[in-house]
C-alpha positions, 0 to 999 in steps of 0.5 A: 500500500503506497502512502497518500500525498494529500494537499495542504488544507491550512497554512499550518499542514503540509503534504505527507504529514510534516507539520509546517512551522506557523511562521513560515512564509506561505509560497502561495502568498508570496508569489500571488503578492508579487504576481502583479506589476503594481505590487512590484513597483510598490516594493521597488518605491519602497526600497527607495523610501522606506515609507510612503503615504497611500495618496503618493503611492497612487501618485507615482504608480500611474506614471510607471505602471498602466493599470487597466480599469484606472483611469484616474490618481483616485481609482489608483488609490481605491486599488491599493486599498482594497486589492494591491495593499491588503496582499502585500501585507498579508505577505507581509512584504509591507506593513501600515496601518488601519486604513492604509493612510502610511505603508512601509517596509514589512518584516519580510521585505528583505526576503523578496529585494534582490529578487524585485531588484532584478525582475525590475533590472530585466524590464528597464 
């Protein structure tokens, strides 16, 4: 009898059994946080300033990234609010408070800098 290989149900489990540590970034997470070209520029403004309001965020991102539905600063800003900052911070990639008034640095950040650094390098 072979063993059975189940999939993850919780961010706490992992196949074949082996408990994973609660603290442990979920892979899926991190890659659907950084699936899109705006959290990605979010990241890079970030490496620049460690902290950013969301109105300067929304600002600046309509100059480097065209976002398709927005047409306007004040669409951008509804996009950070209720879609881009949310995942990022579930990822813990950034970090800010209650109503995304203040965004900065998340405690793992430093885990995807190289790697936004480079995927920036190769579209430039």
């Amino acid at each position: 009898m072979s063993p059975t290989t189940t999939r993850p149900d919780s961010p706490g489990q992992s196949s074949f059994c082996h408990p994973r540590p609660a603290e442990v970034l979920d892979l899926d997470v991190l890659l659907r946080s950084l699936a899109h070209p705006c959290r990605r520029e979010i990241l890079c403004f970030l490496d620049a300033e460690p902290e950013w309001t969301r109105r300067d965020l929304a600002a600046n991102l309509g100059s480097v990234v065209a976002l398709p539905g927005i047409q306007t600063e004040e669409e951008a800003d509804l996009a950070l609010y209720h879609w881009h900052l949310p995942l990022l911070e579930e990822a813990g990639l950034v970090a800010a408070d209650d109503d995304y008034r203040r965004v900065e640095r998340g405690e793992e950040f430093e885990l995807v800098r190289e790697m936004v650094d480079a995927a920036v390098a190769v579209t430039l």
